[in-house]
PDB file with SEQRES, HELIX, SHEET and CRYST1 records, atoms N, CA, C and O in Angstrom:
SEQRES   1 A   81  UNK UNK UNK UNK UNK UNK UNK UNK UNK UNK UNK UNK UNK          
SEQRES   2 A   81  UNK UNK UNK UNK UNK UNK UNK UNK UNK UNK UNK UNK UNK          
SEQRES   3 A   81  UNK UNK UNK UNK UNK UNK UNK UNK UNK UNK UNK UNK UNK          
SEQRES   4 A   81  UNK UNK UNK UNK UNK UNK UNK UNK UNK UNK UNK UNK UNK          
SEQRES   5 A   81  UNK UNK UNK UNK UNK UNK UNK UNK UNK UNK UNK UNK UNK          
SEQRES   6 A   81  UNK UNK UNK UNK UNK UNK UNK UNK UNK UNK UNK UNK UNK          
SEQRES   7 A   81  UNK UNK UNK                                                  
HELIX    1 AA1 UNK A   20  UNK A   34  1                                  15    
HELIX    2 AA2 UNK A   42  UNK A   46  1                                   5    
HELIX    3 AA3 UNK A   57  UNK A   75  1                                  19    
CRYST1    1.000    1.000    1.000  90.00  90.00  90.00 P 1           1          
ATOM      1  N   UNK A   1     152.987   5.299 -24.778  1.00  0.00           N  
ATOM      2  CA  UNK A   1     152.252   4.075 -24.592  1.00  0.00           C  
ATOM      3  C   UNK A   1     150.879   4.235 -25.227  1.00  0.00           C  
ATOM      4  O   UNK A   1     149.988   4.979 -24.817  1.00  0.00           O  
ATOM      5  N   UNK A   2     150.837   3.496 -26.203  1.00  0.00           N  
ATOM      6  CA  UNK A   2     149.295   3.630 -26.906  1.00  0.00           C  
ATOM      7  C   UNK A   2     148.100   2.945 -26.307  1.00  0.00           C  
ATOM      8  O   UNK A   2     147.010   2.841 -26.867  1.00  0.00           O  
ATOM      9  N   UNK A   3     148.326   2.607 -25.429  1.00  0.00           N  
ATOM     10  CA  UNK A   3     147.133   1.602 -24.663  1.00  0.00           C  
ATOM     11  C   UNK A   3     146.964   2.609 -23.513  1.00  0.00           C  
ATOM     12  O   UNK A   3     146.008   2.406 -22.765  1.00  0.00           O  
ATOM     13  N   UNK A   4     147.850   3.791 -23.236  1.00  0.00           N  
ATOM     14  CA  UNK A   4     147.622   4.920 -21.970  1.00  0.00           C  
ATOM     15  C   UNK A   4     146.420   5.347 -22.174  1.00  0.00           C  
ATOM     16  O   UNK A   4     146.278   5.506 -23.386  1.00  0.00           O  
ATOM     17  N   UNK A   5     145.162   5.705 -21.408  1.00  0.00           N  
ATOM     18  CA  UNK A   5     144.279   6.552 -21.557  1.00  0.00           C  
ATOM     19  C   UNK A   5     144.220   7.697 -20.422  1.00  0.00           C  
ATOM     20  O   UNK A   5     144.125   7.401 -19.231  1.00  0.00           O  
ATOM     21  N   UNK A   6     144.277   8.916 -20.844  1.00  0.00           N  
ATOM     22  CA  UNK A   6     144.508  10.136 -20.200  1.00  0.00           C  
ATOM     23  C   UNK A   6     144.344  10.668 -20.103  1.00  0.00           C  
ATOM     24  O   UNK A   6     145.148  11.530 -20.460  1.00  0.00           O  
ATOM     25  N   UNK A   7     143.109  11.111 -19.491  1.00  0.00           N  
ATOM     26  CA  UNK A   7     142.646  13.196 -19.772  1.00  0.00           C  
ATOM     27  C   UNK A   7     141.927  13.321 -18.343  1.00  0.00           C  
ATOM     28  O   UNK A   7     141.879  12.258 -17.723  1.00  0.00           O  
ATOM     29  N   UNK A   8     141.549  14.064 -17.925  1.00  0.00           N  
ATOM     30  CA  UNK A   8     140.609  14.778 -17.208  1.00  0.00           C  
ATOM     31  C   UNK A   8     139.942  15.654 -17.145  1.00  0.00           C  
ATOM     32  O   UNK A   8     140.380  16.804 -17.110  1.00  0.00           O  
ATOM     33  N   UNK A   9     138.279  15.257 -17.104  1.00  0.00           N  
ATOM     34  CA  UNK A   9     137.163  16.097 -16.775  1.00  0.00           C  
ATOM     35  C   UNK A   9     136.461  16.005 -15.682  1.00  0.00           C  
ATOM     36  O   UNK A   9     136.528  15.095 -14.856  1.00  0.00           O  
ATOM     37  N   UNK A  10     135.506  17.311 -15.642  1.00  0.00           N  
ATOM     38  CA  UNK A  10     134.980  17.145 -14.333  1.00  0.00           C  
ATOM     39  C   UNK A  10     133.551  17.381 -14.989  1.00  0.00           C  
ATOM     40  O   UNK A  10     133.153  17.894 -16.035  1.00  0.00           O  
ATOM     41  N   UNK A  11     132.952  16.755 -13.867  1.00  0.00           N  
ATOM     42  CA  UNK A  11     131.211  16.784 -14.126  1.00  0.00           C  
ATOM     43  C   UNK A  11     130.570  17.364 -12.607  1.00  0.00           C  
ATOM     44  O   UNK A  11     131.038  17.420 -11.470  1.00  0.00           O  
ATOM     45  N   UNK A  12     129.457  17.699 -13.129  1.00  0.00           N  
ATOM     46  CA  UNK A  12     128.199  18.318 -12.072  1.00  0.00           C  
ATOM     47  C   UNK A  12     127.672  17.163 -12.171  1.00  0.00           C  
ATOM     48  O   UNK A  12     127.638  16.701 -13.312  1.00  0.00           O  
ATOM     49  N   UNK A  13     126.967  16.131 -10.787  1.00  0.00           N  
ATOM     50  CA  UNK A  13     126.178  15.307 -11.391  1.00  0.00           C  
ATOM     51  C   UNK A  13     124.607  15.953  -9.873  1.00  0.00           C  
ATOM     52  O   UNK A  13     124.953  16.439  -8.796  1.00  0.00           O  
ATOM     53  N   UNK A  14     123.441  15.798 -10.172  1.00  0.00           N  
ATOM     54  CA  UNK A  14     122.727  15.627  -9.184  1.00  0.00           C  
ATOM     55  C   UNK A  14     121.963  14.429  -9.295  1.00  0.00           C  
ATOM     56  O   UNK A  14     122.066  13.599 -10.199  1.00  0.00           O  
ATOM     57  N   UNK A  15     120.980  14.379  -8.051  1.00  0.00           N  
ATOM     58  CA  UNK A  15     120.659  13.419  -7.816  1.00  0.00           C  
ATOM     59  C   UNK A  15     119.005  12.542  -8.837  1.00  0.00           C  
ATOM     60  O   UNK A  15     118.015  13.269  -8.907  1.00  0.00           O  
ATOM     61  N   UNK A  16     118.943  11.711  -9.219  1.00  0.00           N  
ATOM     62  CA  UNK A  16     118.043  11.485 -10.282  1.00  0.00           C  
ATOM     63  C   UNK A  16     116.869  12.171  -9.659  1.00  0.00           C  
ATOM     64  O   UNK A  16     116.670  12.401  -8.467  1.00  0.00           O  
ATOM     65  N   UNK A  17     116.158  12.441 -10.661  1.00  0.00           N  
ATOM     66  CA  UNK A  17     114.435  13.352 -10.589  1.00  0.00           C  
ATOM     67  C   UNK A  17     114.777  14.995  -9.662  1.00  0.00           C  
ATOM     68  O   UNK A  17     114.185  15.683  -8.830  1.00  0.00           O  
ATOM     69  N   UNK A  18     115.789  15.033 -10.245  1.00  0.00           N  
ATOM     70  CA  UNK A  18     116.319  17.157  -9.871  1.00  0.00           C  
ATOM     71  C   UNK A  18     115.658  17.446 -10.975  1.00  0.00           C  
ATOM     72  O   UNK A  18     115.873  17.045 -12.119  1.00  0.00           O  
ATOM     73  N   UNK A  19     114.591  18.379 -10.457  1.00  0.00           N  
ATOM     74  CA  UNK A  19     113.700  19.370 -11.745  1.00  0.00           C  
ATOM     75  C   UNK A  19     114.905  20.033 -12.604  1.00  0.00           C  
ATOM     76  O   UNK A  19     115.955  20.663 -12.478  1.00  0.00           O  
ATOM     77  N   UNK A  20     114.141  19.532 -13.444  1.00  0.00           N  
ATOM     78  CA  UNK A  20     114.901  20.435 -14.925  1.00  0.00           C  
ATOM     79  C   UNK A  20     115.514  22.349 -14.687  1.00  0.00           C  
ATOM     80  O   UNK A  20     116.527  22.949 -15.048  1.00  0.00           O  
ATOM     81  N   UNK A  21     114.409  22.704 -13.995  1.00  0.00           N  
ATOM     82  CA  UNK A  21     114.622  24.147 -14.004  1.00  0.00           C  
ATOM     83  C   UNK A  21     115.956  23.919 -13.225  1.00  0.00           C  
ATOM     84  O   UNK A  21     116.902  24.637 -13.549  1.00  0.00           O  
ATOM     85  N   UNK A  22     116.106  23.148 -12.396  1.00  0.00           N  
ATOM     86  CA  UNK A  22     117.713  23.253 -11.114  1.00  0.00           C  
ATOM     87  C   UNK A  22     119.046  23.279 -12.190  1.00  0.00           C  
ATOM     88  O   UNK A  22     119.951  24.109 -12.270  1.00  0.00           O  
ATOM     89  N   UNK A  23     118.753  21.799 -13.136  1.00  0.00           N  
ATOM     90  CA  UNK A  23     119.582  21.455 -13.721  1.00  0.00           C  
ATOM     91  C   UNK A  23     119.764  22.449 -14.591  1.00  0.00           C  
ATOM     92  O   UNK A  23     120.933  22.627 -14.932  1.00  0.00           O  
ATOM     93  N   UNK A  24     119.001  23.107 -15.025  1.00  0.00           N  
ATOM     94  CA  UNK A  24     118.600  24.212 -16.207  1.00  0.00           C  
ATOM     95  C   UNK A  24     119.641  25.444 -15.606  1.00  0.00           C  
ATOM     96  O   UNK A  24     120.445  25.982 -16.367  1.00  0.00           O  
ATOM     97  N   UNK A  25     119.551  25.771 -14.374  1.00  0.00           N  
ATOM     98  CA  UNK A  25     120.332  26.885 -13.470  1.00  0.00           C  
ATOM     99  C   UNK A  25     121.519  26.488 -13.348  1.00  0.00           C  
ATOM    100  O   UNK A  25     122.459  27.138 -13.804  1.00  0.00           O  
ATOM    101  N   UNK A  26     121.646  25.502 -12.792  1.00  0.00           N  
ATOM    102  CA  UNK A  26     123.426  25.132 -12.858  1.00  0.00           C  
ATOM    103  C   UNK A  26     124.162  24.822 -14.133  1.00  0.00           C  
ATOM    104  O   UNK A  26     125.370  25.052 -14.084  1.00  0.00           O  
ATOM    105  N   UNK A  27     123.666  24.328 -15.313  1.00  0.00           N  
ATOM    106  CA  UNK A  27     124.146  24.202 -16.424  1.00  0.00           C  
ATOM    107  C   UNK A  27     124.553  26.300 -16.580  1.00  0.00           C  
ATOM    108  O   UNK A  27     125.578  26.959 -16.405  1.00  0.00           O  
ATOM    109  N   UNK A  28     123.567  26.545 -16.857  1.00  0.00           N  
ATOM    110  CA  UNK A  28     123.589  28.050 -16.982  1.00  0.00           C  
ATOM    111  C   UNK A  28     124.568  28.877 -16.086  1.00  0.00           C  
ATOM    112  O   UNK A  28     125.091  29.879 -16.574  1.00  0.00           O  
ATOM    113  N   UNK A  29     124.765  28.610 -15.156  1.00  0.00           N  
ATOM    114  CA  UNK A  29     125.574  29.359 -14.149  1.00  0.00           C  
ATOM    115  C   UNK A  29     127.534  28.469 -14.836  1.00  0.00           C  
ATOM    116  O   UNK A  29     128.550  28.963 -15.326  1.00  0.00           O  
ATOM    117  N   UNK A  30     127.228  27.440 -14.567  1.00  0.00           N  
ATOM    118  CA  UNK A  30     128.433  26.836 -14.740  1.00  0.00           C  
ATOM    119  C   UNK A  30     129.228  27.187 -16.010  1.00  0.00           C  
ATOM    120  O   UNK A  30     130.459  27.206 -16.007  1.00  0.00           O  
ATOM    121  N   UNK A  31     128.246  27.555 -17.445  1.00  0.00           N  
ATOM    122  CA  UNK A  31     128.727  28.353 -18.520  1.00  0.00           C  
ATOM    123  C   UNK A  31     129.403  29.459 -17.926  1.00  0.00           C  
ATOM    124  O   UNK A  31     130.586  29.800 -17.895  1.00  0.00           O  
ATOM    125  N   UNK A  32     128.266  29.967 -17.425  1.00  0.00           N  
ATOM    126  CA  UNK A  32     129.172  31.475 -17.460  1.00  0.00           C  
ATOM    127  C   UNK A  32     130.365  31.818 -16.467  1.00  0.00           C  
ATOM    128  O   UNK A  32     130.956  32.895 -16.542  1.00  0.00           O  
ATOM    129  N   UNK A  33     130.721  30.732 -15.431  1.00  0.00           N  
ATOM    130  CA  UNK A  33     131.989  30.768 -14.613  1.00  0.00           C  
ATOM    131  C   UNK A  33     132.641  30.653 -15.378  1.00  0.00           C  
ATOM    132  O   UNK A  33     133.565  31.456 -15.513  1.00  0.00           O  
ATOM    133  N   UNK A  34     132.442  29.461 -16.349  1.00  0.00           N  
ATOM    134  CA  UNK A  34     133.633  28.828 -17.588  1.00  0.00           C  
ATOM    135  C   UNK A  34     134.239  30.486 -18.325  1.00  0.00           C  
ATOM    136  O   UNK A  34     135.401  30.859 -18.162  1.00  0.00           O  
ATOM    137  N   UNK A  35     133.592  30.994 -18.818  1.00  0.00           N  
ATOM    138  CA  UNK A  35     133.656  32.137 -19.166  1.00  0.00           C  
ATOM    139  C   UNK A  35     134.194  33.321 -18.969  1.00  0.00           C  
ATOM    140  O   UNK A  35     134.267  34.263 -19.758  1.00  0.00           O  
ATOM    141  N   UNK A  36     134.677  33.211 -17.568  1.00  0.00           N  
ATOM    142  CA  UNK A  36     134.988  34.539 -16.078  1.00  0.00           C  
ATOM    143  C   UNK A  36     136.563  34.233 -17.021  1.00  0.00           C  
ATOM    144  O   UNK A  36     136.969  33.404 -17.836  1.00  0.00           O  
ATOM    145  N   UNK A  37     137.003  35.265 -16.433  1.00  0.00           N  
ATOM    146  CA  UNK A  37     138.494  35.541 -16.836  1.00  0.00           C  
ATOM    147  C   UNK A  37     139.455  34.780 -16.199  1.00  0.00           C  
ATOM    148  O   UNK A  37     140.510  34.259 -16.562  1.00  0.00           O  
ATOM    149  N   UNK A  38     138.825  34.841 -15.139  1.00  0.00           N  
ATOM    150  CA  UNK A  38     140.448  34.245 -13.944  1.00  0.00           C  
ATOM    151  C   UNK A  38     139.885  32.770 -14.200  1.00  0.00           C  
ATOM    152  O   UNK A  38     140.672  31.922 -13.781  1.00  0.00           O  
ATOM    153  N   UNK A  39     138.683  32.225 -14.803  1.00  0.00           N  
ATOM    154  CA  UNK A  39     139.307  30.482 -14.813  1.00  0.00           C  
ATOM    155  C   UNK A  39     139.189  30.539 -16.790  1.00  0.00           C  
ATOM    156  O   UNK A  39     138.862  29.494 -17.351  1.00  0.00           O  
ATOM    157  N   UNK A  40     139.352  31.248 -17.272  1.00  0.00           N  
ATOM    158  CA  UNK A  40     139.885  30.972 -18.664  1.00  0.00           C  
ATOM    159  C   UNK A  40     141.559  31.803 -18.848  1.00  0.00           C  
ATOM    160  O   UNK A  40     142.086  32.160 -19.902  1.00  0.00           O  
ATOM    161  N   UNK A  41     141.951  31.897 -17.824  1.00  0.00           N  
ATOM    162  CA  UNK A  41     143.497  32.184 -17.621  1.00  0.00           C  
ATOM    163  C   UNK A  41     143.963  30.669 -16.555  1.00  0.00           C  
ATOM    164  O   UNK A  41     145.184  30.517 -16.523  1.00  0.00           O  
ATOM    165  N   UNK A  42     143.457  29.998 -16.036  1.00  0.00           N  
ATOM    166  CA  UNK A  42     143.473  29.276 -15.507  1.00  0.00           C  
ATOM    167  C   UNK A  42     143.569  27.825 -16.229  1.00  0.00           C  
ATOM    168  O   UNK A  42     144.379  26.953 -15.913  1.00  0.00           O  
ATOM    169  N   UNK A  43     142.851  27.749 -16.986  1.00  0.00           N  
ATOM    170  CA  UNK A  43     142.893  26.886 -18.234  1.00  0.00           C  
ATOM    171  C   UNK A  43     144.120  27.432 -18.955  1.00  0.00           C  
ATOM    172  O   UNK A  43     145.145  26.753 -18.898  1.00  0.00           O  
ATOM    173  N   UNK A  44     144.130  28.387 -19.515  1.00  0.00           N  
ATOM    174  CA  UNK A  44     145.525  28.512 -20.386  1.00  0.00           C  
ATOM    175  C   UNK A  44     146.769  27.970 -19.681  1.00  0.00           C  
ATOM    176  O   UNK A  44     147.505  27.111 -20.168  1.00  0.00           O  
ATOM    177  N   UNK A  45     146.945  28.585 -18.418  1.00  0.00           N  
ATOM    178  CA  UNK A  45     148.267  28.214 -17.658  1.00  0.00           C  
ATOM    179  C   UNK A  45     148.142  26.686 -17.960  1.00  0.00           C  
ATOM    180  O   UNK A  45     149.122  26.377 -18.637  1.00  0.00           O  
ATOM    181  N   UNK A  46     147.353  25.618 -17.740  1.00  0.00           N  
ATOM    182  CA  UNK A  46     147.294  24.479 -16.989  1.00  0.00           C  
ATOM    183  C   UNK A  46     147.554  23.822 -18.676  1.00  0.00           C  
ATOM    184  O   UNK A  46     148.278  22.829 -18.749  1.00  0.00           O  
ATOM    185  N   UNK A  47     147.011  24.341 -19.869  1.00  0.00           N  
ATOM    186  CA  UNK A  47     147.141  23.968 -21.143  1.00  0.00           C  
ATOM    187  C   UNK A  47     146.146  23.072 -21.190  1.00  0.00           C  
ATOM    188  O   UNK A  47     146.358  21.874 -21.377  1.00  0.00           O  
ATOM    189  N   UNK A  48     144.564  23.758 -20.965  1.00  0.00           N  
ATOM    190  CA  UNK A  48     143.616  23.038 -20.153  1.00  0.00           C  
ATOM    191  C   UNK A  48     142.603  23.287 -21.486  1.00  0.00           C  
ATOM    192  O   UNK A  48     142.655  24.304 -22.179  1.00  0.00           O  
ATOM    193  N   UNK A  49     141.834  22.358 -21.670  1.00  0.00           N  
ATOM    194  CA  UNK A  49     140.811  23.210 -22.799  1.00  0.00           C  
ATOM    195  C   UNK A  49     139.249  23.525 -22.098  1.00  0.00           C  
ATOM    196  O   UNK A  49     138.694  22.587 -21.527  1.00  0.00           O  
ATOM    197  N   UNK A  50     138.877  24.259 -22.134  1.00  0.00           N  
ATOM    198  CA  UNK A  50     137.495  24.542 -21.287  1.00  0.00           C  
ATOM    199  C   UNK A  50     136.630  24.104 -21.919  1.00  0.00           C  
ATOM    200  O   UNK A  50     136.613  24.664 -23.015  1.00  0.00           O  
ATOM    201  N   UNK A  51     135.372  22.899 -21.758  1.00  0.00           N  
ATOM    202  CA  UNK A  51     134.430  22.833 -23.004  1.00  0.00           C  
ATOM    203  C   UNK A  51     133.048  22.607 -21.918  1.00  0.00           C  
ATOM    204  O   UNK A  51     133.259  22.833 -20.726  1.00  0.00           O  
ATOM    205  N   UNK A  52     131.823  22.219 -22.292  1.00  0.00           N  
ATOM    206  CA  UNK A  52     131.259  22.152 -21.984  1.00  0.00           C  
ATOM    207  C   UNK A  52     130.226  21.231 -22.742  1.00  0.00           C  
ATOM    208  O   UNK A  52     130.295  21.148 -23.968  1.00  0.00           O  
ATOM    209  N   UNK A  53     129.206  20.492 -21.986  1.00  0.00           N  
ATOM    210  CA  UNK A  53     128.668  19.503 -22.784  1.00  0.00           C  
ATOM    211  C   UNK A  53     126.831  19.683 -22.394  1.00  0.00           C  
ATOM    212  O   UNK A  53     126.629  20.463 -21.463  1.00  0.00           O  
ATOM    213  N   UNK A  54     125.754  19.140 -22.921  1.00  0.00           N  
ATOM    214  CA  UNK A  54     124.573  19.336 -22.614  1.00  0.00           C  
ATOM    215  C   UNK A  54     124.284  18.314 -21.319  1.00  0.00           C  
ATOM    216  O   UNK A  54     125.346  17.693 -21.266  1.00  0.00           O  
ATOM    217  N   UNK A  55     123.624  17.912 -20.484  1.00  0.00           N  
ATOM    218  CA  UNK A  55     122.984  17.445 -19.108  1.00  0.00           C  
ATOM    219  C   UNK A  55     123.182  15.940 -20.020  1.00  0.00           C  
ATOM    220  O   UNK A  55     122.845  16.062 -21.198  1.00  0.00           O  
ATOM    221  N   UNK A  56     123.529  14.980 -19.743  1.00  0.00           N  
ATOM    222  CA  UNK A  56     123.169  13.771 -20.442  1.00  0.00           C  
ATOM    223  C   UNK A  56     124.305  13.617 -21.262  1.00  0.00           C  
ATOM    224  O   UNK A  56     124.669  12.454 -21.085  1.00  0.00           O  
ATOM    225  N   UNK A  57     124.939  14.080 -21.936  1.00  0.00           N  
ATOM    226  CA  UNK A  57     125.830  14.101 -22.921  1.00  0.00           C  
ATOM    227  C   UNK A  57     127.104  13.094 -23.160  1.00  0.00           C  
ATOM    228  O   UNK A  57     127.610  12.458 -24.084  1.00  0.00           O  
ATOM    229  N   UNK A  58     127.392  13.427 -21.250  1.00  0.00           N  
ATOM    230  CA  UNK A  58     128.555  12.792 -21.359  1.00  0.00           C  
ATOM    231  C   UNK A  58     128.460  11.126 -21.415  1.00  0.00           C  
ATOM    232  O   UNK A  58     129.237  10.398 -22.034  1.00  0.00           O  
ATOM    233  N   UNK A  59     127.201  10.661 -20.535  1.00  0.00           N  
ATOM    234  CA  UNK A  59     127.019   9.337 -20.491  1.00  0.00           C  
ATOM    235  C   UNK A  59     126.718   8.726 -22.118  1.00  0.00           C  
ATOM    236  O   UNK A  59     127.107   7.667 -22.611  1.00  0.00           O  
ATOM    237  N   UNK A  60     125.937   9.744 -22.686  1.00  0.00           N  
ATOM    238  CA  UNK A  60     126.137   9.258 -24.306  1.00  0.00           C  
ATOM    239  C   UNK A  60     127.437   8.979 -24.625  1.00  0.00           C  
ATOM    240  O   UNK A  60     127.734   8.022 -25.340  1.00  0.00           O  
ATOM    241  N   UNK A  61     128.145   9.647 -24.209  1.00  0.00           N  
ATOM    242  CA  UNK A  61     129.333   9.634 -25.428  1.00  0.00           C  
ATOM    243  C   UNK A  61     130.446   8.692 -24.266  1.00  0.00           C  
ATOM    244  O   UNK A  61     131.622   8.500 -24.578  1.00  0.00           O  
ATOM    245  N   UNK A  62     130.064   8.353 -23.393  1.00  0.00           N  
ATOM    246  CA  UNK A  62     130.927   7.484 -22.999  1.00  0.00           C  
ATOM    247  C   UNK A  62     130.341   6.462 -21.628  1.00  0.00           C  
ATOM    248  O   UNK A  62     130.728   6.353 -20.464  1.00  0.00           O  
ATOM    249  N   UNK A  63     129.313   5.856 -22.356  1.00  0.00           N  
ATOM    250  CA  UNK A  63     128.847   5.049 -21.378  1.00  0.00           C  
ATOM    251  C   UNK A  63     129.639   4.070 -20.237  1.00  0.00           C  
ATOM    252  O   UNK A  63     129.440   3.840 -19.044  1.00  0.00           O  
ATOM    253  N   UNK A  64     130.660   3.607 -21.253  1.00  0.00           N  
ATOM    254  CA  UNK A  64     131.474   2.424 -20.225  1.00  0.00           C  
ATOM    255  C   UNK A  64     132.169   2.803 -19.250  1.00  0.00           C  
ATOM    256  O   UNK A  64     132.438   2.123 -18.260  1.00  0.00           O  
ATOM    257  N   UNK A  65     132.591   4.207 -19.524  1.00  0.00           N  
ATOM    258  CA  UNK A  65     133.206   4.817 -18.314  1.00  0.00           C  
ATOM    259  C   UNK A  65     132.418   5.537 -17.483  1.00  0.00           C  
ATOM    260  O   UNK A  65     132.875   5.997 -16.437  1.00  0.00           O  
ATOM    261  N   UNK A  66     130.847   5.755 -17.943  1.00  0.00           N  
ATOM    262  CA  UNK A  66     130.363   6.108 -16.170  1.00  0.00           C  
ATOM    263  C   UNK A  66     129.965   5.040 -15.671  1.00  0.00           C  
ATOM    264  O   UNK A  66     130.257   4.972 -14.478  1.00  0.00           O  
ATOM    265  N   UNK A  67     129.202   3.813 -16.216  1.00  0.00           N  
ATOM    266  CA  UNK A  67     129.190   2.846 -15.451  1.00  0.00           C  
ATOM    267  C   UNK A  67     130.290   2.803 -14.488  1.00  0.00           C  
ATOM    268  O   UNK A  67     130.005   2.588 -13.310  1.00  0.00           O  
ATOM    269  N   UNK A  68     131.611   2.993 -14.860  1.00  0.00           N  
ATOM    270  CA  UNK A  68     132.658   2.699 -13.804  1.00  0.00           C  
ATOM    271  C   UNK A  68     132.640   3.005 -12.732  1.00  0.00           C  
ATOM    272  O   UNK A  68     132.612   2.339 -11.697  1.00  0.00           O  
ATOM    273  N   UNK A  69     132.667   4.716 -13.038  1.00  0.00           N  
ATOM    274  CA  UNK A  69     132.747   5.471 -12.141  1.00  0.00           C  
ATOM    275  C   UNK A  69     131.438   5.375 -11.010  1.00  0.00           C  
ATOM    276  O   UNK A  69     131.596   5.462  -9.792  1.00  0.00           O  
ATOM    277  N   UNK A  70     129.961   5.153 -11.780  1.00  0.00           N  
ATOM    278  CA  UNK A  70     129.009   4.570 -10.719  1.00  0.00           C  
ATOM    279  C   UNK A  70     129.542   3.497 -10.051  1.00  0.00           C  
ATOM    280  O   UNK A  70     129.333   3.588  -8.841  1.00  0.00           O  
ATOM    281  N   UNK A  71     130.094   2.604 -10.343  1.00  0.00           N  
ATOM    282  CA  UNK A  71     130.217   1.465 -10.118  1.00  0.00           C  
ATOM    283  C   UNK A  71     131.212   2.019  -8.752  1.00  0.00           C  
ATOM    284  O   UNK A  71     130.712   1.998  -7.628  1.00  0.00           O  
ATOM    285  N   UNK A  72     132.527   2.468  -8.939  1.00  0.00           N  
ATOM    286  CA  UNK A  72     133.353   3.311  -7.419  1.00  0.00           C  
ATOM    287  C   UNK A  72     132.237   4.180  -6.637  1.00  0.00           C  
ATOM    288  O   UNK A  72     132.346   4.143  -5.411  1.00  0.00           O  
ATOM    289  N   UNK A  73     131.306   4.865  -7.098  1.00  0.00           N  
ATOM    290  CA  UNK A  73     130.889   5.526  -6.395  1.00  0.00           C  
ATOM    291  C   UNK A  73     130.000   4.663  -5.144  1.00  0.00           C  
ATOM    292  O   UNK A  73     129.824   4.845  -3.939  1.00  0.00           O  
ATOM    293  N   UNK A  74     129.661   3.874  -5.917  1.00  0.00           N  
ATOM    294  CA  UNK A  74     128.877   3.024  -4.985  1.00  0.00           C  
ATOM    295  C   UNK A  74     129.218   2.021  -3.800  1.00  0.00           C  
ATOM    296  O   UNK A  74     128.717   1.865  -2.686  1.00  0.00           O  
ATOM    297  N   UNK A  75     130.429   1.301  -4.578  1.00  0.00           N  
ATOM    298  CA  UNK A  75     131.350   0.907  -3.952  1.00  0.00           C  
ATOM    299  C   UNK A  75     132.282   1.450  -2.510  1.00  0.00           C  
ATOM    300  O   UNK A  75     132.937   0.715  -1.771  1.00  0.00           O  
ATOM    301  N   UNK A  76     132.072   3.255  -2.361  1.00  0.00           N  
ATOM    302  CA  UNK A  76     132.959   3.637  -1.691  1.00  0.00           C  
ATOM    303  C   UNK A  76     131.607   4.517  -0.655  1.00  0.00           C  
ATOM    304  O   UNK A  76     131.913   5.359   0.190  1.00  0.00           O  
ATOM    305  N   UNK A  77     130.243   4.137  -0.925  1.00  0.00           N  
ATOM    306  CA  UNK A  77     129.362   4.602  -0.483  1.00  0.00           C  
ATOM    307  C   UNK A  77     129.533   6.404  -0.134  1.00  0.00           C  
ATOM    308  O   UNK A  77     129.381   7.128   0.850  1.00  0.00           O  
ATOM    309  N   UNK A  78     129.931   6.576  -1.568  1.00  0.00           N  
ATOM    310  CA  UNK A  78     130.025   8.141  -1.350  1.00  0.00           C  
ATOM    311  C   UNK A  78     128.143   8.317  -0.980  1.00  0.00           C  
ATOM    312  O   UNK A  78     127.171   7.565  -0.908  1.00  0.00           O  
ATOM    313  N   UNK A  79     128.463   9.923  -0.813  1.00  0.00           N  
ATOM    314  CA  UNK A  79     127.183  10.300  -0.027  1.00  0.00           C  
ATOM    315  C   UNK A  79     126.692  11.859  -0.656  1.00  0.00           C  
ATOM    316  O   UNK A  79     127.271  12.813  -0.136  1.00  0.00           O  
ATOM    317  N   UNK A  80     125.884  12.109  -1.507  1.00  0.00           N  
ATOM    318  CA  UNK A  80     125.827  13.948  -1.966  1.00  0.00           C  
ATOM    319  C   UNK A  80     125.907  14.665  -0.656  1.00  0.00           C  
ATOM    320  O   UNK A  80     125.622  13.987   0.331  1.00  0.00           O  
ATOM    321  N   UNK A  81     126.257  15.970  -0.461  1.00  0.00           N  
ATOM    322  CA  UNK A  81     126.912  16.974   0.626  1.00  0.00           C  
ATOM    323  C   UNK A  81     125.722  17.921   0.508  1.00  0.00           C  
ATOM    324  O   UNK A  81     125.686  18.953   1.177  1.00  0.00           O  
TER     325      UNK A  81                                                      
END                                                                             
């Protein structure tokens, strides 16, 4: 079906005005899990590709779909933990 759209990623998001240095640490940390053995064997099994993107990136490259996803989030009054 050419009209299917299909993939899945996952994002870190925090909450607006998180100092850079936080975001700076979890970007940094989250590389190097990507990296660990047991979740780049983890990706292979799953036929998963591991990538990683800069803080901001993704909403560049695909604005209409985080609006969405803001748009559920808000909607379902999720709450950060």
């Amino acid at each position: 079906m050419p009209e299917f759209d299909r993939y899945t990623w996952f994002g870190l998001f925090a909450p607006a005005g998180t100092p850079r240095g936080i975001i700076a640490r979890l970007q940094s940390e989250t590389v190097a899990a990507l990296k660990a053995d047991d979740v780049l064997e983890a990706v292979r099994l799953g036929r998963r590709r591991a990538g990683r993107q800069h803080a901001g990136a993704v909403h560049r490259a695909d604005p209409v779909r985080c609006r969405r996803v803001g748009r559920v989030i808000r909607a379902a009054n999720v709450e950060p933990q």
